[in-house]
Structure formats: structure tokens, C-alpha cells
C-alpha positions in Angstrom: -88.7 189.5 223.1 -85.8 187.3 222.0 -83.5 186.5 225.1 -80.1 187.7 225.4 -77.0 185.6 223.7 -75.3 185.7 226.8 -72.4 183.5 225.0 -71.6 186.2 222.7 -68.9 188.1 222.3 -69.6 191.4 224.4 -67.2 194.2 223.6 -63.8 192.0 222.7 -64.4 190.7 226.6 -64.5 187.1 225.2 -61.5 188.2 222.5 -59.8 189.6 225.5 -60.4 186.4 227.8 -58.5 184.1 225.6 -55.6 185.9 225.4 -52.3 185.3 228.1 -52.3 187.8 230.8 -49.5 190.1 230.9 -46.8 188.5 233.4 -44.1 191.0 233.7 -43.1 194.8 234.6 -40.0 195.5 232.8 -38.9 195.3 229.4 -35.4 195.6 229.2 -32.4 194.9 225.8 -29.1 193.2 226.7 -26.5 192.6 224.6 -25.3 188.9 224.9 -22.6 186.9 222.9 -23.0 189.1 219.7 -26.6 189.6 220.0 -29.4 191.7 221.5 -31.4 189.8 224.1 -35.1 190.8 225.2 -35.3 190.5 228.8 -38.7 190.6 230.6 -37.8 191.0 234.6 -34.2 190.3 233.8 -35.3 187.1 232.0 -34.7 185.8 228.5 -37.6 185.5 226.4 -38.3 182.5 224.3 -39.4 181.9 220.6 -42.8 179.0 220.8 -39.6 176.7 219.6 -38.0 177.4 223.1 -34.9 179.4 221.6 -34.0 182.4 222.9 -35.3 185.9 220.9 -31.8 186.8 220.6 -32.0 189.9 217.9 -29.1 190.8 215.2 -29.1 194.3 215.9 -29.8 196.6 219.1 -31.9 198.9 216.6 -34.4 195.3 215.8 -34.3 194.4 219.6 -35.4 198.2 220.8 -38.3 198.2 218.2 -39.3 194.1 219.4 -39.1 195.5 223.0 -41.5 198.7 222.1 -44.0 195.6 220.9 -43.9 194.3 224.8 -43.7 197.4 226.4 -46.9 198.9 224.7 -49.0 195.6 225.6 -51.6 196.1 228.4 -53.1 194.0 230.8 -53.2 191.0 228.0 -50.6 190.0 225.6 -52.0 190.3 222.2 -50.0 188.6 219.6 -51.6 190.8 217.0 -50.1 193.6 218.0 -46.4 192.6 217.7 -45.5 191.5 214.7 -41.7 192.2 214.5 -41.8 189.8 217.4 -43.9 187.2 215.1 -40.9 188.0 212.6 -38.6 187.4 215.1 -40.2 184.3 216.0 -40.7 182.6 212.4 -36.7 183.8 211.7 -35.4 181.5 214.5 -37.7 178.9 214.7 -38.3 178.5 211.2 -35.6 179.7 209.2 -32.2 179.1 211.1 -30.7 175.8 209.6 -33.9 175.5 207.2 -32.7 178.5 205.5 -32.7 176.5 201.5 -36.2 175.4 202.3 -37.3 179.1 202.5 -34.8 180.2 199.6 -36.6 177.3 197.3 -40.1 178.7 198.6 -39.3 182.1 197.2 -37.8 181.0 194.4 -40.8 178.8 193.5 -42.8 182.1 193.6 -40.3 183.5 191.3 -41.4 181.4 188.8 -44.8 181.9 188.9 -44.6 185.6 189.9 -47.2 188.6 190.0 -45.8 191.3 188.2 -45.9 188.6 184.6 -49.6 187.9 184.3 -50.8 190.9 182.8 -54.2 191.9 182.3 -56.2 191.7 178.7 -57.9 194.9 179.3 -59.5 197.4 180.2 -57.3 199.9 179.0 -56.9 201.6 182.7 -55.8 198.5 184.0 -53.3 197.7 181.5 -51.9 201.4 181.9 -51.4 200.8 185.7 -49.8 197.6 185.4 -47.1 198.5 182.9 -46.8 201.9 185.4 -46.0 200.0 188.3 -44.2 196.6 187.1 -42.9 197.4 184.1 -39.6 199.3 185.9 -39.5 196.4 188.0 -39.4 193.7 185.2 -36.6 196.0 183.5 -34.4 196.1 186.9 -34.6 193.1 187.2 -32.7 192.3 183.8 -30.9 195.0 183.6 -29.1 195.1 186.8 -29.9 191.3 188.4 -29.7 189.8 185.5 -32.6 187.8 185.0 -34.7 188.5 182.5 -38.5 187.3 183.1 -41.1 186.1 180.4 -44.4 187.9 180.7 -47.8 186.5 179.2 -51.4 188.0 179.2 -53.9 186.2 181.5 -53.1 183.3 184.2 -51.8 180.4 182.0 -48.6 179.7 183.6 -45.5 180.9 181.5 -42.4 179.3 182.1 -39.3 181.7 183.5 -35.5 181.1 182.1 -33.6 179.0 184.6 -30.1 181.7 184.4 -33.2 184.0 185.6 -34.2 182.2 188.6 -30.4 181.2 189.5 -29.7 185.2 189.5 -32.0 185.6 191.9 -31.1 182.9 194.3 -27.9 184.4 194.0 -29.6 187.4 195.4 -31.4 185.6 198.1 -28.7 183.4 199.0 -27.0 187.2 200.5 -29.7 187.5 203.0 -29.1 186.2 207.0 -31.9 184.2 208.6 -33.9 187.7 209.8 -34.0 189.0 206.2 -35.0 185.7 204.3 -37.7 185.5 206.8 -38.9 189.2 205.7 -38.3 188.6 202.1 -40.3 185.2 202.9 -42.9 187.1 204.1 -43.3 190.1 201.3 -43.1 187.4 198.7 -46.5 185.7 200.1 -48.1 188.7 200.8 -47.4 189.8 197.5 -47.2 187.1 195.5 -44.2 188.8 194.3 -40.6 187.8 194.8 -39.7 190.6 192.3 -41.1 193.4 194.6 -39.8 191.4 198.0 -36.5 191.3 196.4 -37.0 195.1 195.4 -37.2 196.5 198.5 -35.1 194.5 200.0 -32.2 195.7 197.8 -33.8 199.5 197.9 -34.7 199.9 194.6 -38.7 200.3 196.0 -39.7 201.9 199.1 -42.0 199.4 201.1 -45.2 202.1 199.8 -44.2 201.3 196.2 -44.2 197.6 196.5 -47.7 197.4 198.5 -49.0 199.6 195.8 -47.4 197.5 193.2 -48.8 193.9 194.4 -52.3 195.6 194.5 -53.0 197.3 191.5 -55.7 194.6 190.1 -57.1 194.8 193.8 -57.1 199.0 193.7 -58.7 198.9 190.0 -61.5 196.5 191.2 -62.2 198.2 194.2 -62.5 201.6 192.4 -65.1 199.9 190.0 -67.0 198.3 192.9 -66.1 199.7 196.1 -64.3 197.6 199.4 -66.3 195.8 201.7 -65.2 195.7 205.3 -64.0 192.4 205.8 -62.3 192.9 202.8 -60.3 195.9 204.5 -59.9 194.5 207.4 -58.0 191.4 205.8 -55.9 193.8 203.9 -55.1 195.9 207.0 -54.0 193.1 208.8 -51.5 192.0 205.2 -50.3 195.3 205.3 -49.3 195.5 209.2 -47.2 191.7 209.0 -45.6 193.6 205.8 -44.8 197.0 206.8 -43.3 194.9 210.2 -41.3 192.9 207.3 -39.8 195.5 205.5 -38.9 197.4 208.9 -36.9 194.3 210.3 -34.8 194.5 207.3 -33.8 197.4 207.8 -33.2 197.6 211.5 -31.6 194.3 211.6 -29.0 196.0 209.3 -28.9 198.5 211.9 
């Protein structure tokens, strides 16, 4: 009989092990100098860049404080993404905000929604359902026109295009380019990030846009688990991104 891996993993106890122990009782939102402070035990908490999570609206900071609240006797990052979107928004887009404009915009040119298919003829059909309205919003009410081509050789995008939608971006405070940020790379789409974040898709109709080659394949060959799993998780840090928009407006 083979002895017992007494290294491995038993039951997320090793999972569990690695993660911080929950330190505090209360969770508690202040409003401070314009802004909506969490407070665990009366005290401020702190992004990993050592700034204080100082929220843009009450309604973000309530939802941010549900994520602490609802963590047990370990703090699982996981499990709070509105506070990693929080996080990423302070430490990583407050005065580097044209770094993360020029990030979207460099998936603007190169965007999902213009490589289309060559067949089959289901595909095609579910492409043109869900990006084709997209594509034509786009020009008709940003004003940028995009090129599409068939297959992945790139295609090169009008400049007046790309400027209308930094225009766009440009709008957003450092909470939503960090959610637009984050739709775009999950996506691969600054079309659909853009699109929600201007309401002209729900946050359902942009997931099920970016994944229409992914839902035609797996309804040809099934999903394995990891597979789901990965997309779960994709899903959760973008539902989380699309909510923070519209709380932080609030």
C-alpha cells in the first residue's frame, strides 16, 4: 500500500494556511475629505501601495465593506474583488492614468469584435449577431468607424477612430479607467468595455459578446473543468468591474 502524501493539500487546509488571518471585528464606512473611507476597528485601510482605500462614492465603499465583512476566519483575496479594483485604481491608475488610457487604446487597435471568422456558417451568424450593432454604434454615435478583416492578420484601424475613443476614455476618473482597464483585457475588447461603460450593453451582453468563438467551440466539443473554472474566475474580476462603475457613479 502506497503511503499517505502527508504534504498534500487536504481539504483547502494548506490553501487556507497561507492565507492572512482575519485581524479585525468591525467593518465600518466614514466619509472623510470628499471621500468614503473603509475603517476596520476605527482604522483606515491601506492599498499594498500604502494609500488609503479612500472610495468615490458611499454606494462603492458599502459594497467594498460587504467584501470584508463576509470574510471568515482568513482573508481571502479572491473573494473581494471590488477591493482588488479598488486597489489597482489607486495604486496603479492615479497619476499613471495616460499609461492605462494608451493600454486600452492599444487594444483598440487590435480589437475583438474585427477579426471575424471564415466559417462555419453558425459562427459567422453569431458573430455579426452580437458585434455587428457594436461596430455600427460605434460609428454612428462615437464616431469612429473600425476596419474589419476575416481571420487574425492584423488590420490597421483609422487614427480619427482611435482619437474618438480616447476622447471617450479620457471622461472616465481613476475608478472607471481602472474597470474599463479591466473589461478590455478580459475581453480583448475595448469596443464592449467602452459599451458598457457608456450603457449601450448590459455587463451580460458584453460577456456574451467577447465569448461567442469560445461558446461555439464549446458547444462542438464540450468545457473541460479547468477550463470553467478559469472562466468563472474572468467573469467574477468582470462582473466586480462593471459594478464599480456603476456604484462609483453612485
Amino acid at each position: 500500500m502506497a503511503e499517505k502524501d502527508t504534504n498534500a493539500p487536504q481539504n483547502g487546509a494548506s490553501q487556507k494556511s497561507s492565507l492572512p488571518k482575519r485581524f479585525y471585528k468591525d467593518v465600518t464606512v466614514a466619509d472623510e475629505d470628499g471621500h468614503a473611507a473603509i475603517l476596520l476597528d476605527g482604522k483606515p485601510v491601506r492599498t499594498p501601495g500604502k494609500a488609503q482605500l479612500a472610495l468615490p462614492s458611499r454606494a462603492l465603499a458599502e459594497a467594498i465593506a460587504e467584501e470584508w465583512r463576509a470574510q471568515g476566519k482568513h482573508i481571502d483575496p479572491a473573494t473581494m474583488p471590488l477591493t482588488k479594483l479598488a486597489n489597482s485604481a489607486i495604486d496603479g491608475v492615479v497619476g499613471q492614468a495616460d499609461a492605462v488610457i494608451d493600454d486600452i487604446l492599444a487594444h483598440a487597435r487590435s480589437d475583438h469584435l474585427c477579426y471575424r471568422a471564415s466559417g462555419p456558417e453558425k459562427l459567422l451568424a453569431a458573430q455579426g449577431q452580437h458585434w455587428d450593432p457594436v461596430i455600427a454604434w460605434a460609428k454612428e454615435v462615437l464616431g469612429a468607424p473600425f476596419n474589419l478583416t476575416e481571420g487574425v492578420v492584423h488590420v490597421a484601424q483609422p487614427d480619427a477612430s482611435i482619437e474618438a475613443l480616447k476622447g471617450e476614455v479620457e471622461k472616465l476618473d481613476a475608478f472607471g479607467l481602472a474597470a474599463v482597464h479591466v473589461m478590455t483585457t478580459l475581453t480583448g475588447s475595448a469596443l464592449l468595455a467602452l459599451a458598457v461603460a457608456l450603457k449601450r450593453l448590459t455587463p451580460e451582453e458584453a460577456w456574451a459578446a467577447a465569448h461567442v468563438d469560445e461558446n461555439f467551440q464549446i458547444s462542438q466539443w464540450g468545457e473541460d473543468e479547468e477550463a470553467k473554472a478559469r472562466r468563472e474566475a474572468r467573469k467574477r474580476d468582470f462582473d466586480a468591474a462593471a459594478r464599480a462603475l456603476e456604484l462609483s457613479e453612485s
